[in-house]
C-alpha positions in Angstrom: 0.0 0.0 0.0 1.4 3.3 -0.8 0.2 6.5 -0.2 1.3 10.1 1.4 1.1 10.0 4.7 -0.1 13.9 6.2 -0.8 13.9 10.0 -3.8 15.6 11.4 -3.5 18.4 14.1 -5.0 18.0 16.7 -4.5 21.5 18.8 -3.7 21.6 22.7 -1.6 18.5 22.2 2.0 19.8 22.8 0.9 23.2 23.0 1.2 23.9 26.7 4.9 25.1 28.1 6.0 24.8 31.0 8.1 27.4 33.1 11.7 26.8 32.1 10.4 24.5 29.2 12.1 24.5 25.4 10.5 26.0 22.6 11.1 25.7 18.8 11.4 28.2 16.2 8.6 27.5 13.9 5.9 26.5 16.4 2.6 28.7 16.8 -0.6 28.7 19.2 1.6 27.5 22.2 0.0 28.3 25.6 2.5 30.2 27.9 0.7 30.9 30.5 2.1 28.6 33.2 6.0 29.8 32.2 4.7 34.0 32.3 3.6 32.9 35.8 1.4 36.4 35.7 4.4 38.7 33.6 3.4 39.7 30.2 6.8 40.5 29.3 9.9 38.4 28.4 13.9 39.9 27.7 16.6 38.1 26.1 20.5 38.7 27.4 23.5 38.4 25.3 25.3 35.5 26.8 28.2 36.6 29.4 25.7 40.2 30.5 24.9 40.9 34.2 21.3 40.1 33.8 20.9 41.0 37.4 22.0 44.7 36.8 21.0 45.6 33.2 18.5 46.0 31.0 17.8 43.1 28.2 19.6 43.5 24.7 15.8 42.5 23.2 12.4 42.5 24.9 9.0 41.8 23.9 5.4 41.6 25.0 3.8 38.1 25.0 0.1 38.4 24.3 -2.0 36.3 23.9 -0.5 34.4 26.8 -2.5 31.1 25.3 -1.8 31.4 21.2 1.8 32.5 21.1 4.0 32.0 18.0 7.9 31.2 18.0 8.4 32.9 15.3 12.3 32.9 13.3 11.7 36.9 12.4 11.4 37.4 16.7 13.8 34.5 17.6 15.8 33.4 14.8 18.7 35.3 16.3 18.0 35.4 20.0 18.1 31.4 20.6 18.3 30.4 24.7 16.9 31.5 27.8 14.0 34.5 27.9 13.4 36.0 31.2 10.1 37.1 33.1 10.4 40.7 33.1 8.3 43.1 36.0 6.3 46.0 35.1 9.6 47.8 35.4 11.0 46.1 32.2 13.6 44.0 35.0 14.2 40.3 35.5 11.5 38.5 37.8 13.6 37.0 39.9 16.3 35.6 37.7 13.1 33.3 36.5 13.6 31.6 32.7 10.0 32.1 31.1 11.3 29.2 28.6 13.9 28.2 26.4 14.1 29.1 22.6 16.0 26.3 20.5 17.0 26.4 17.0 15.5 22.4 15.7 17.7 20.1 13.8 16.3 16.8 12.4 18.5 14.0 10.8 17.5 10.3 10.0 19.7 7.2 9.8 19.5 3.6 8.4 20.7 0.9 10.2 20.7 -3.0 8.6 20.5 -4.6 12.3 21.1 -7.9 10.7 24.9 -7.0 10.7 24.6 -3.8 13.1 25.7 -1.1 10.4 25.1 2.5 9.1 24.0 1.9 5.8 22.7 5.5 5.1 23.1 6.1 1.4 24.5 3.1 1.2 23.5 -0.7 0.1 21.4 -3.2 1.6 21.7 -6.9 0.5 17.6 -7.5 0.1 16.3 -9.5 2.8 18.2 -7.8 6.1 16.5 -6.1 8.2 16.7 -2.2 8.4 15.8 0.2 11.4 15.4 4.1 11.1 17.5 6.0 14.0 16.4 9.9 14.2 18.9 12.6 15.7 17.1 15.5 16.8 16.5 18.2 19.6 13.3 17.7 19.5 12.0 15.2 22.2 11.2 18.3 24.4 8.2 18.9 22.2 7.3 15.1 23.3 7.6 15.5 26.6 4.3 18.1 27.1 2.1 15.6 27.0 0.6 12.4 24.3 -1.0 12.4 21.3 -1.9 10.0 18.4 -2.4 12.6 15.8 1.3 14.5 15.6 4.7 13.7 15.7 7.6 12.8 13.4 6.7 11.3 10.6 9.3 9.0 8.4 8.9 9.3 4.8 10.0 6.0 2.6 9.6 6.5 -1.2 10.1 3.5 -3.4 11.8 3.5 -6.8 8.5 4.2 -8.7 7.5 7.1 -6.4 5.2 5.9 -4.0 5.3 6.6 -0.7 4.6 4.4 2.3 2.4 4.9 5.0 3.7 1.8 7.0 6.4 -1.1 6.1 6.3 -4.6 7.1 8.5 -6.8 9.4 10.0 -10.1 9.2 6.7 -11.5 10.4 4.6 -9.6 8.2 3.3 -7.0 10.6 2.9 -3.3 9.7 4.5 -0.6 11.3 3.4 2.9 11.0 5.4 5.6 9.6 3.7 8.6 11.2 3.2 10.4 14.6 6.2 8.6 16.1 7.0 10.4 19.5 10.6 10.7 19.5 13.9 11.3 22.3 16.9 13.1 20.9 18.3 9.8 19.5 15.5 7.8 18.5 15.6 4.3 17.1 12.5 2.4 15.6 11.8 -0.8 17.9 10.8 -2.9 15.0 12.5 -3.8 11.5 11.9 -3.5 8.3 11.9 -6.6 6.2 13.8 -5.7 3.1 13.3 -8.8 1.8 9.4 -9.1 1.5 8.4 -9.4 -2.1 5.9 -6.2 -1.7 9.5 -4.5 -2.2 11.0 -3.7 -5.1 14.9 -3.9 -6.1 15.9 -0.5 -6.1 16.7 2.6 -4.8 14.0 4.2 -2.0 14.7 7.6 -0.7 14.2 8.2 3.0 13.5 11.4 5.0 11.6 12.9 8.0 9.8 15.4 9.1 8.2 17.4 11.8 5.1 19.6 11.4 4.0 19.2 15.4 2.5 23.0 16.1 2.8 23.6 12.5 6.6 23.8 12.5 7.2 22.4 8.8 5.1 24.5 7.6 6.9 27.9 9.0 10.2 26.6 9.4 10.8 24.1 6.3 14.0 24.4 6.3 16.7 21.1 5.6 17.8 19.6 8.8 15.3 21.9 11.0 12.0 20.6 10.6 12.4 18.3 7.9 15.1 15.8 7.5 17.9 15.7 4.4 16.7 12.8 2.2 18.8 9.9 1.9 18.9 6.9 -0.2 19.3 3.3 0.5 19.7 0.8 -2.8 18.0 -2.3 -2.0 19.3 -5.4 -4.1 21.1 -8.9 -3.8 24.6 -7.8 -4.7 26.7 -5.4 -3.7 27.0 -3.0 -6.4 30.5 -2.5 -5.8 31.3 -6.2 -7.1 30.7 -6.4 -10.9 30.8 -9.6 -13.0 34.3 -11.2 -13.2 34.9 -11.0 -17.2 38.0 -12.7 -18.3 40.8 -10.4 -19.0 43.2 -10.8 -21.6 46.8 -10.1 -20.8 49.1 -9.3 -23.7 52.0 -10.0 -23.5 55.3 -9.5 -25.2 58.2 -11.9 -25.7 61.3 -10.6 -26.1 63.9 -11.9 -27.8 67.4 -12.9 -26.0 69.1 -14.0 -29.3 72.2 -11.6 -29.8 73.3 -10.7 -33.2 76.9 -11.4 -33.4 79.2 -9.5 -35.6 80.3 -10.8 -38.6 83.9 -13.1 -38.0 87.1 -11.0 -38.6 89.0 -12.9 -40.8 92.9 -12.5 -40.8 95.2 -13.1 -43.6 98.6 -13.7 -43.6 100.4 -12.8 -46.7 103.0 -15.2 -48.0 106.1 -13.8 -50.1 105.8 -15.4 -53.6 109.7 -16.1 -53.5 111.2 -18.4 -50.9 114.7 -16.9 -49.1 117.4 -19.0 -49.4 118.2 -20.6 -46.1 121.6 -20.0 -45.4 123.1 -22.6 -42.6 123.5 -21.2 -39.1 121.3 -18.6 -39.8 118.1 -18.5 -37.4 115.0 -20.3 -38.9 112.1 -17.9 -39.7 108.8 -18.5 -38.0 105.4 -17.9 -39.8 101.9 -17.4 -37.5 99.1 -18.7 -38.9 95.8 -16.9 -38.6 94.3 -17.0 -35.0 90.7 -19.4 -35.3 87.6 -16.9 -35.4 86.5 -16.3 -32.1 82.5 -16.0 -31.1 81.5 -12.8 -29.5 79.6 -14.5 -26.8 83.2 -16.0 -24.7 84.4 -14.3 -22.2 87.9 -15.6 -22.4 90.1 -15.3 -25.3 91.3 -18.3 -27.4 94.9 -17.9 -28.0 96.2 -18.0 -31.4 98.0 -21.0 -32.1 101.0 -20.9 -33.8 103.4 -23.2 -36.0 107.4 -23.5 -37.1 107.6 -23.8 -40.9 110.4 -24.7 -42.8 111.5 -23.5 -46.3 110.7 -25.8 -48.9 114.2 -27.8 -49.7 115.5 -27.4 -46.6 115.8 -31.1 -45.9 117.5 -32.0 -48.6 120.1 -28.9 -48.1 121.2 -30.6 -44.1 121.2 -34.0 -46.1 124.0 -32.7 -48.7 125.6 -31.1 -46.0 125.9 -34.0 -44.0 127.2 -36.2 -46.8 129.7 -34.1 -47.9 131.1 -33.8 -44.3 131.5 -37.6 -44.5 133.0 -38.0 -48.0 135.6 -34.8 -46.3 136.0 -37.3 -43.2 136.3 -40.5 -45.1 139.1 -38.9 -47.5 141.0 -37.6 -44.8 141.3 -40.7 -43.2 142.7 -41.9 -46.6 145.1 -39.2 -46.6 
């Protein structure tokens, strides 16, 4: 069932103040006539003044004792205590007529399944969710009872209806309007988030207070009426999307090294060969050194070779026989 939910007045009901009591900017029709205590007169102090010895910073007349109006032209800027003032325009006897308070108005959401703040936040669907109020207001609630005003709780679903009550885990309704709040107010029964009269979505959740006609003087955003916050009611927690495979390039890159082309080393060899003359030191020729890779660390030495002369052989072997035909003719002679 969805519908608007606008409480009745019913007048008187937290109308009367008593001496010392707190007043809100915004009411009207309040009966003062038990805090005047027979003054007419009230006179506002700015805070650290010697009441006692001066005259008020702002005084007024309050007539009609039984329909006064806190009005925020009066006492928007002249919040706290107002004294009973004498004939004489002086303090009564130090005596505090009542107390004019500025109202603030705030409204939480609580999933008491797992005992969080989920104020503009998500709900998995199912939990159950309490509404905390913050407020100065419970003064007001403490004049006297009534079934027709109070704080109302506003829940609008995602098509935007509103709510006149919500239903529990059992399946019992809870109404939304003329709750009788403290300060710090918490709902004593749950919603059931769950129940299939409520949609997935996103509802948006405020309160409000028109007790003495408040709201309707004073609307003003966390006075009499409440900011409006949201609470997204669904099976998943929107912060966890759909894992979708993910694709990873990757690049390989090559270790091969590009060597250098081989030095190659040539040796040149005279076309003519000396003639080796006996005794004299035999020449040594180095052959090329082998072609090294550029990937070793430690040099390959060069090997080397002693060539001989071509003929050279065969010179020693006429050398030697002549020595021994010398030898065999001197023995002879």
């Amino acid at each position: 069932m969805c519908l608007i939910v606008v409480p009745a007045m019913a007048a008187g009901a937290y109308t009367t103040i008593p001496q010392g009591g707190t007043v809100f900017i915004g009411e009207q029709g309040l009966d003062v006539t038990t805090a005047m205590g027979g003054d007419t007169a009230i006179g506002w102090w700015a805070s650290g003044a010697a009441i006692a010895t001066s005259s008020p910073d702002v005084q007024m007349q309050v007539t009609p004792l039984s329909n006064f109006d806190i009005s925020s032209v009066a006492f928007g800027q002249h919040t706290g205590y107002w004294y009973r003032l004498n004939a004489q325009g002086k303090p009564d006897g130090l005596v505090v007529a009542f107390v004019v308070a500025d109202p603030s108005l705030a409204i939480r959401v609580i999933d008491t399944t797992v005992n969080i703040d989920v104020t503009n936040k998500w709900i998995p669907r199912g939990d159950q969710a309490a509404f905390r109020i913050d407020s100065n207001l419970g003064p007001i609630f403490s004049r006297g009872s009534s079934t027709t005003e109070g704080v109302t709780i506003y829940v609008q679903s995602p098509s935007g209806g509103t709510y006149s009550a919500l239903l529990d885990s059992t399946g019992a309704p809870h109404q939304l309007g003329n709750l009788a709040i403290t300060n710090s107010y918490q709902t004593l029964w749950n919603w059931d988030t769950g129940n299939s009269q409520y949609v997935t979505g996103t509802y948006t959740i405020w309160a409000e207070c028109d007790v003495n006609n408040m709201y309707d003087n004073y609307g003003i955003p966390g006075k009499t009426i409440s900011q409006k916050t949201s609470l997204l009611d669904q099976e998943q927690n929107p912060l966890i999307s759909v894992n979708v495979p993910t694709t990873i390039a990757t690049t390989q890159v090559s270790s091969a090294q590009t060597s250098s082309p081989p030095t190659t080393q040539s040796t040149t060899v005279p076309a003519t060969i000396p003639t080796i003359t006996p005794g004299t030191p035999v020449p040594v020729v180095t052959t090329p050194s082998a072609t090294v890779s550029p990937v070793a660390t430690t040099p390959i030495p060069a090997a080397t070779t002693t060539a001989r002369s071509p003929g050279f052989d065969a010179i020693v072997t006429l050398v030697s026989i002549g020595a021994l035909v010398l030898l065999v003719l001197k023995k002879q002679f």
